[in-house]
C-alpha positions, 0 to 999 in steps of 0.5 A: 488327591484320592485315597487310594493315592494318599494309601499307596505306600512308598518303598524306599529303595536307597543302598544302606550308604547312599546319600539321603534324597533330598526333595527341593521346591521353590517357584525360583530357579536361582534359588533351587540353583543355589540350594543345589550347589550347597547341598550337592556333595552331601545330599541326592537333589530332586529339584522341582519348581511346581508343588503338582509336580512334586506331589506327582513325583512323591506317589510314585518314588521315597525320599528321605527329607522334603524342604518347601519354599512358603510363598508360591503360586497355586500352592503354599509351601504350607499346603504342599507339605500338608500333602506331602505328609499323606503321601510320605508321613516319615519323610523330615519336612523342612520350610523356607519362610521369610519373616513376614510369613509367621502366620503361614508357618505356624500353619504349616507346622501343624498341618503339616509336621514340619521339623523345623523352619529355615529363615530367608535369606539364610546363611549357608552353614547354619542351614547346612547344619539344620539339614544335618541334624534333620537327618540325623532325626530322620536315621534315629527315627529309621533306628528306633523303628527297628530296635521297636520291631525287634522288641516286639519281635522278642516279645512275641518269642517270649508269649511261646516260653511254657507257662510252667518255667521257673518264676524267675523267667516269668518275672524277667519276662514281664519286665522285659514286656513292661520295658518294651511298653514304656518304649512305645509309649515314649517313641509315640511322642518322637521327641528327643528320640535319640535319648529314648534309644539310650533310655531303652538301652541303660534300662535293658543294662540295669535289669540285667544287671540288678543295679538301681534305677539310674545307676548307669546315668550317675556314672555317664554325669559324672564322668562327663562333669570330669571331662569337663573339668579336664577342659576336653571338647564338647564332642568328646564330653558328649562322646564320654558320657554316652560311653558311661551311659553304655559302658556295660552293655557287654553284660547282656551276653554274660551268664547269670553266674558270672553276673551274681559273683561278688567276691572281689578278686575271684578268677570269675570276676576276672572273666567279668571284667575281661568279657563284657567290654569286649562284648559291649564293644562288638554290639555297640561296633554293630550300630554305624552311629555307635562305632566311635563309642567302641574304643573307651567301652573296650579299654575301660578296665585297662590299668594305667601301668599295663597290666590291665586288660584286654590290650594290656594298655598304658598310660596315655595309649589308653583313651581319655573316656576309658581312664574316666570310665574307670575311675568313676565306675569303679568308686560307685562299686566301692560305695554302692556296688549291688554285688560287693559286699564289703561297701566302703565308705566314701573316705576310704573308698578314696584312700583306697583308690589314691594308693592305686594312683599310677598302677591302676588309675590316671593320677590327674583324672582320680585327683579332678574326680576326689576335688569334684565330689568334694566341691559342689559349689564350684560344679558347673552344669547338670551334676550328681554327687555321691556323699557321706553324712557329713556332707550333707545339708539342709535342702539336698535332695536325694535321688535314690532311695537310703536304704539300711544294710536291713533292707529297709528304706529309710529315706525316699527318693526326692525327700528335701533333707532337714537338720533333724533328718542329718541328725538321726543320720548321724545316730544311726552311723555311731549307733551301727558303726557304720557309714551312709553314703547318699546319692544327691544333685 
């Protein structure tokens, strides 16, 4: 193979709803056969029983996913694939390999970047499955790259802005060209890339917003621990906690006046909660993978008695993940809300919210959030709980900095609380008069 060949780029030219090419090679007929007909409805197949003819095929034309049969004449599914990977680097390549070929896979993996490799003989929809989540892989993949191109793109906007711009454009710029280089650090890993999209995106809504690190994804384990507890799927548990994740990304498109409001029943707070989830829903309608996340993001200020917005649903007409949203979103305002400036305590904020069971929130899912902050040892899976001094003990760690109504920081993120720690804890709130709330796993 000469490097011209090995350079000549490959135009992908596949309609946006076409289905992904799929490259098959296997020596055998009756297996290529059989792959054809499992795959046939979900997949374009481009069958080939010689690796030469294969690699012939990929200089001149894209596909999206190449798997290789290992042991076959001439040329191993290990070394085909190694030339597979000059001629088309971002194609999935997958292997079919039989136990005793472990050694030859392990080669195959490194030399030529295989995602994964498929057990022979295999079962029918465990393989269907490996090859749907490859795709999956390989459409984040396509999606990140562009979410790259156009930060990028934005960053070389921004490089044009004139120096003498207020300091506050000059410190959002340099956040916004750190933020977009921790993503490129992080996609040049390719792993878990979906989540690294979703890092970028909550980020992206925590600087707008001027909210914590980690805000939106206490919100997004909370809520999902609450689906959880209600016995919902495990499709819509994920589905939730991906819509708490998001669930404001509509405050990108809100002026910075609407965003620094913080007196609460204010008409400008109104158009807040009214705004951004019909935003965040048409940005996140936008995104073919984000579609089904529209509707909780949508209804989240929705109240359970129809007087809520934007449709003025009720009861069970509004989506279980918008009820969930609510509920959760709005006790973290009431304990550790940026831009409220009367916190509660974490006793009242539930007082406060019981006396609005039935008009504002679902009665069952507040009930399931109040017994699951107060129950920890009865949670079961990945959980962050918000708590008072009371609550606390030896051994808790925090995950966000205490900070004093002063300002300063009087505990650190990942300190291991003591007795003497719940102590002093205690004094400052009888001193000041005050409650602490703490952000603990």
């Amino acid at each position: 193979m000469t490097e011209a060949t090995m350079n000549k780029p490959i135009v992908e030219t596949r309609p946006e709803n076409a289905p992904l090419k799929l490259l098959l090679l296997d020596d055998e007929e009756d297996i290529i056969n059989a792959l054809k007909r499992l795959l046939r409805n979900n997949y374009e197949i481009i069958p080939f029983n010689k690796g030469d003819e294969a690699l012939a095929y990929l200089q001149e034309n894209h596909v999206d996913i190449i798997m290789s049969d290992m042991r076959m004449p001439k040329m191993d599914g290990a070394e085909f694939l190694a030339h597979a990977r000059e001629i088309i680097p971002n194609a999935i390549r997958l292997l079919l390999t039989g136990y005793s070929d472990m050694d030859s896979t392990v080669k195959a993996i490194n030399d030529g970047g295989v995602y994964t490799y498929i057990s022979k003989p295999w079962n029918n929809q465990d393989l269907k499955l490996t090859l749907e989540k490859a795709s999956d892989h390989y459409l984040l993949k396509k999606e990140a790259k562009r979410l790259n191109e156009e930060v990028a793109k934005a960053n070389k906007e921004l490089e044009i802005f004139n120096q003498s711009l207020e300091l506050k454009v000059i410190q959002r710029t340099s956040a916004l060209q750190a933020s977009t280089k921790k993503l490129k650090n992080t996609l040049q890993t390719q792993k878990e890339l979906f989540f690294d999209v979703l890092d970028m995106m909550s980020a992206t809504i925590e600087y707008r917003t001027g909210f914590s690190a980690g805000h939106s994804k206490r919100i997004a384990i909370q809520c999902k621990a609450v689906a959880k507890k209600l016995e919902l799927d495990e499709a819509q548990c994920r589905r939730i906690y991906l819509c708490a994740l998001l669930h404001e990304i509509g405050t990108v498109g809100l002026s910075d006046d609407l965003l620094q409001e913080n007196s609460i029943g204010s008409g400008k707070l109104e158009d807040l909660l009214i705004t951004h989830p019909m935003i965040g829903a048409e940005i996140l309608g936008k995104v073919k993978r984000f579609a089904s996340l529209t509707d909780n993001i949508l209804h989240q200020n929705e109240n359970i008695d129809g007087t809520g917005s934007p449709a003025h649903l009720s009861g069970d007409n509004i989506p279980v993940g918008a009820r969930i949203i609510r509920i959760v979103k709005d006790f973290d305002f009431l304990i550790a809300g940026k831009t409220n400036a009367k916190r509660m305590s974490i006793a009242n904020a539930y007082a406060w919210m019981k006396e609005r069971a039935d008009v504002w929130y679902d009665r069952k899912i507040l009930k399931t959030f109040i017994d699951l902050l107060g129950n920890r040892e009865a949670v079961d899976g990945e959980m962050e709980f918000s708590i008072g001094v009371e609550a606390l003990k030896p051994g808790d760690k925090l995950l966000e900095d205490l900070i004093l109504n002063n300002g300063n920081v009087m505990l650190k993120a990942g300190q291991e609380i003591n007795s003497v720690m719940i102590t002093k804890l205690k004094e400052y709130e009888r001193r000041h008069n005050t409650k602490v709330t703490l952000f603990i796993a």
